[in-house]
mmCIF file of the C-alpha atoms, coordinates in Angstrom:
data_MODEL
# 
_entry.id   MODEL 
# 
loop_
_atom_site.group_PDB 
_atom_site.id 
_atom_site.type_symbol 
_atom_site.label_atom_id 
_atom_site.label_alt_id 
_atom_site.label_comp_id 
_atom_site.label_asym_id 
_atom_site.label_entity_id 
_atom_site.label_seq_id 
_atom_site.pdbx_PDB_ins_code 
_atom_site.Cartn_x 
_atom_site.Cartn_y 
_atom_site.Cartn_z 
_atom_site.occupancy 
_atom_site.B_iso_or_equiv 
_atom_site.pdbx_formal_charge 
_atom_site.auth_seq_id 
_atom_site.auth_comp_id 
_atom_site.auth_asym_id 
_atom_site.auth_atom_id 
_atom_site.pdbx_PDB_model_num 
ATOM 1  C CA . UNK A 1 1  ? 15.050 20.046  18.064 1.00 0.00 ? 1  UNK A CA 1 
ATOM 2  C CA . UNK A 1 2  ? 13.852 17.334  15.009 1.00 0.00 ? 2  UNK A CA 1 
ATOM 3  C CA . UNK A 1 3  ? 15.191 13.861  15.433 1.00 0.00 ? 3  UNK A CA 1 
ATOM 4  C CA . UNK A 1 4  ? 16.025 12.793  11.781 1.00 0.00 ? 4  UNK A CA 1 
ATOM 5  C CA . UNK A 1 5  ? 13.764 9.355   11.405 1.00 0.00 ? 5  UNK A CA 1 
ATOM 6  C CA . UNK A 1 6  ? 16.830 7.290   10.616 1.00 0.00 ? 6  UNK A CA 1 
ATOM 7  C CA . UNK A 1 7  ? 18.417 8.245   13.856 1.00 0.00 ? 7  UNK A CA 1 
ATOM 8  C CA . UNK A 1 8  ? 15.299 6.794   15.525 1.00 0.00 ? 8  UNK A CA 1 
ATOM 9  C CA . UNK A 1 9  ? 15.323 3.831   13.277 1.00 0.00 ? 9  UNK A CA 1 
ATOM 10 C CA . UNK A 1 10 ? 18.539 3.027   14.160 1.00 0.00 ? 10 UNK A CA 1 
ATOM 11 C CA . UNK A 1 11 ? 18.145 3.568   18.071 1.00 0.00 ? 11 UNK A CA 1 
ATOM 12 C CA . UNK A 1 12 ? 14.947 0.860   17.145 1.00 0.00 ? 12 UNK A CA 1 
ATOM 13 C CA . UNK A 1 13 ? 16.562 -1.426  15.815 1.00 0.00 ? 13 UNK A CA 1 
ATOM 14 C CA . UNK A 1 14 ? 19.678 -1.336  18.135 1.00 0.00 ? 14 UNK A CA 1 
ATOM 15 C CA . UNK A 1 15 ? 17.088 -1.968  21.341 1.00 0.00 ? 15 UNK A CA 1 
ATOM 16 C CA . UNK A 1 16 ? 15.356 -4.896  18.994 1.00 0.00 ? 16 UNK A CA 1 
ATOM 17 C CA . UNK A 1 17 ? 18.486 -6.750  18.363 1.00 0.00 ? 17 UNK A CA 1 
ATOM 18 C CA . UNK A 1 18 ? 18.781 -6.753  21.986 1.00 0.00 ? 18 UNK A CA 1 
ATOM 19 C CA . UNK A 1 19 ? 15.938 -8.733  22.642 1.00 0.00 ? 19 UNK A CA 1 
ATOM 20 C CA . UNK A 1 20 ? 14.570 -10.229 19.733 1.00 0.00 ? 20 UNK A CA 1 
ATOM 21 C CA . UNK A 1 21 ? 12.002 -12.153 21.464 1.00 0.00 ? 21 UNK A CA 1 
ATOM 22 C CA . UNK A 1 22 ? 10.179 -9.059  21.969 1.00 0.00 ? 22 UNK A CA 1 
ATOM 23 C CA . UNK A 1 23 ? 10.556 -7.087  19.394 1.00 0.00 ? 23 UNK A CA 1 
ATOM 24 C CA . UNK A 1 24 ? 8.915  -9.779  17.154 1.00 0.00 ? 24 UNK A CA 1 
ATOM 25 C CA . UNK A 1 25 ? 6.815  -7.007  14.941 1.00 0.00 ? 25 UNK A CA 1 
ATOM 26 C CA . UNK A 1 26 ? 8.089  -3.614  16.941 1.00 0.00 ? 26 UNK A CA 1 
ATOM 27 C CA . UNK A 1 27 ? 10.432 -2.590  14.334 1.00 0.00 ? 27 UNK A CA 1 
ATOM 28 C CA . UNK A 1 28 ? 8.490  -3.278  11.269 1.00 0.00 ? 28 UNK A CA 1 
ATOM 29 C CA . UNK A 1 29 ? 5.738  -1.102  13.082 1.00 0.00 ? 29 UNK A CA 1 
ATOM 30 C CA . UNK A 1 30 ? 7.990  1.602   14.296 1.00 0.00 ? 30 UNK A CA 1 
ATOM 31 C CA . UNK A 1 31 ? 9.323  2.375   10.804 1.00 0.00 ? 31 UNK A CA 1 
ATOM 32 C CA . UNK A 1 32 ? 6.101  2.536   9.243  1.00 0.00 ? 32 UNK A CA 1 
ATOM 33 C CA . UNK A 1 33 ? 4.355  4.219   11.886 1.00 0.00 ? 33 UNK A CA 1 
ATOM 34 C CA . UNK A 1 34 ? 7.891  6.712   12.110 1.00 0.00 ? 34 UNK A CA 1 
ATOM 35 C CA . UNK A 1 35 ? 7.092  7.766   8.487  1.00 0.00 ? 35 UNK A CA 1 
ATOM 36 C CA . UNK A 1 36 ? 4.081  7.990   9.018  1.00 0.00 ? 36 UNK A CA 1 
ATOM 37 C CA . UNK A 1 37 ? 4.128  10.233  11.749 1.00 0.00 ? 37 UNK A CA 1 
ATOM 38 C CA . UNK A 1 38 ? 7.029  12.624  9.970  1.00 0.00 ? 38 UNK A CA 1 
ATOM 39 C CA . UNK A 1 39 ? 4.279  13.513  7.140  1.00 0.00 ? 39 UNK A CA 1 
ATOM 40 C CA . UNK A 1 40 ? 1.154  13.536  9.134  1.00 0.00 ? 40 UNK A CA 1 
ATOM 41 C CA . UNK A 1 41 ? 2.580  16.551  11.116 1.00 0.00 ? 41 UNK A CA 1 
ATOM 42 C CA . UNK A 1 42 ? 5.993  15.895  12.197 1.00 0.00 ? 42 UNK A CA 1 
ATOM 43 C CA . UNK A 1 43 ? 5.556  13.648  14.780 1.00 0.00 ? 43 UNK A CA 1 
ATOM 44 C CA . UNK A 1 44 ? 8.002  10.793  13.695 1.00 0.00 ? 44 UNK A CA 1 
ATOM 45 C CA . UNK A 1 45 ? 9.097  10.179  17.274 1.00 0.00 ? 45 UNK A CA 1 
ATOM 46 C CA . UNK A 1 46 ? 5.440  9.644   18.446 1.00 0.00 ? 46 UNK A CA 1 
ATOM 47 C CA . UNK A 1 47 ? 4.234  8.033   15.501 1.00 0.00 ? 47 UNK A CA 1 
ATOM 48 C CA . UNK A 1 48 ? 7.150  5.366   15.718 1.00 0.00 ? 48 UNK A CA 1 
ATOM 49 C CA . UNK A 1 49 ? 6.222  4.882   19.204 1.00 0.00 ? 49 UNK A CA 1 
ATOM 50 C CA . UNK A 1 50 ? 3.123  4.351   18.540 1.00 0.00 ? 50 UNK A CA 1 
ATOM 51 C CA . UNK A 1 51 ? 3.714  1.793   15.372 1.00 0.00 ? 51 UNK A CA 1 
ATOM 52 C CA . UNK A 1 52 ? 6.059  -0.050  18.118 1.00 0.00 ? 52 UNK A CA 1 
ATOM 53 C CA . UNK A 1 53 ? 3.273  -1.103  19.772 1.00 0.00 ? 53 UNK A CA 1 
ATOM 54 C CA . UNK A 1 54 ? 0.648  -1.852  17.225 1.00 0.00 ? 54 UNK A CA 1 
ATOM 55 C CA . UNK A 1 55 ? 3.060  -3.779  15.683 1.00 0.00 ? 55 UNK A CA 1 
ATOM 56 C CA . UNK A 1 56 ? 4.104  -5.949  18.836 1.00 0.00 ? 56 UNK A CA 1 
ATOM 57 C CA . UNK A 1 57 ? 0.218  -5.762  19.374 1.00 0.00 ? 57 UNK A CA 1 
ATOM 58 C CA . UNK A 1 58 ? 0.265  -7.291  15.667 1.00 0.00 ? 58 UNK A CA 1 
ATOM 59 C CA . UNK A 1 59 ? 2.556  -10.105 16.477 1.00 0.00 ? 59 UNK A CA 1 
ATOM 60 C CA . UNK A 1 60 ? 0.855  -11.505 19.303 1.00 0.00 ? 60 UNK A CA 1 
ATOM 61 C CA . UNK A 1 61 ? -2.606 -11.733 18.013 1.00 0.00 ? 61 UNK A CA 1 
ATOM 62 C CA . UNK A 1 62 ? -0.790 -14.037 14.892 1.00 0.00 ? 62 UNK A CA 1 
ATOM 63 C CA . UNK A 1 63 ? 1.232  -16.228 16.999 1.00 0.00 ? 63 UNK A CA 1 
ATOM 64 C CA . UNK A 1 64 ? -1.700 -16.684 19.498 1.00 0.00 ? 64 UNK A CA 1 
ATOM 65 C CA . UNK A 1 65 ? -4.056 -17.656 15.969 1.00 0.00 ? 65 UNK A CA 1 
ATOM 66 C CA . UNK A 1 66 ? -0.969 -19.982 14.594 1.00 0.00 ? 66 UNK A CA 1 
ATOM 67 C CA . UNK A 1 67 ? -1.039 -21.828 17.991 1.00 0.00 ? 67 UNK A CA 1 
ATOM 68 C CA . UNK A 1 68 ? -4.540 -22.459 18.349 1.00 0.00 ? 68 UNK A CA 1 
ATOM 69 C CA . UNK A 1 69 ? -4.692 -23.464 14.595 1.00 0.00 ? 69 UNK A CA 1 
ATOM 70 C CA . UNK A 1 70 ? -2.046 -26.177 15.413 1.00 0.00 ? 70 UNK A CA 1 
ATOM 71 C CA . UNK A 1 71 ? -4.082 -27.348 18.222 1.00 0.00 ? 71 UNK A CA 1 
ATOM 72 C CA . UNK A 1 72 ? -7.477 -27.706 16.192 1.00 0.00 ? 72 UNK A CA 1 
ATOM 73 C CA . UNK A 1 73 ? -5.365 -29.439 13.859 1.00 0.00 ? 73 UNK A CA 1 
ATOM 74 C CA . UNK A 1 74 ? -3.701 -31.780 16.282 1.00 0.00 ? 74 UNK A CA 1 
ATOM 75 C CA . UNK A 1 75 ? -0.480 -30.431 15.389 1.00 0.00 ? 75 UNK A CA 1 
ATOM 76 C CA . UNK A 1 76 ? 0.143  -29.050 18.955 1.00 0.00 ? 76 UNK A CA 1 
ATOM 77 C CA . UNK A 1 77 ? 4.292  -28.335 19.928 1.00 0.00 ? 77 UNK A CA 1 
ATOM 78 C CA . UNK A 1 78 ? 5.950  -30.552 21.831 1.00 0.00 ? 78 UNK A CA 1 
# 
């Protein structure tokens, strides 16, 4: 049974919206990493899976740089 890749785009983005917070970078990943998989083999389920998490993997290594760049610059949240 093949999952057409805008089904599982759509089931993405319908989890993201749920939680935004945590899906900073998830959907961006799993749609690139969906296509990705579809023409490497068709593996669009596992590729988007796998995008998912590079891309939330993504997200956190730039907010964790933008936070430590506001500290060195004395620019710190309050």
């Amino acid at each position: 049974m093949k999952v057409p890749l805008f089904t599982v785009a759509a089931a993405l983005l319908m989890l993201g919206a749920s939680s935004t917070a945590n899906a900073k970078g998830c959907i961006k990943g799993a749609v690139v990493g969906g296509v990705a998989g579809h023409y490497a083999g068709h593996h669009g389920v596992l590729g988007a899976a796998a995008g998912c998490l590079y891309g939330r993997h993504h997200a956190k290594e730039q907010e964790r740089q933008r936070q430590q760049q506001g500290q060195v610059n004395g620019q710190g949240k309050l």
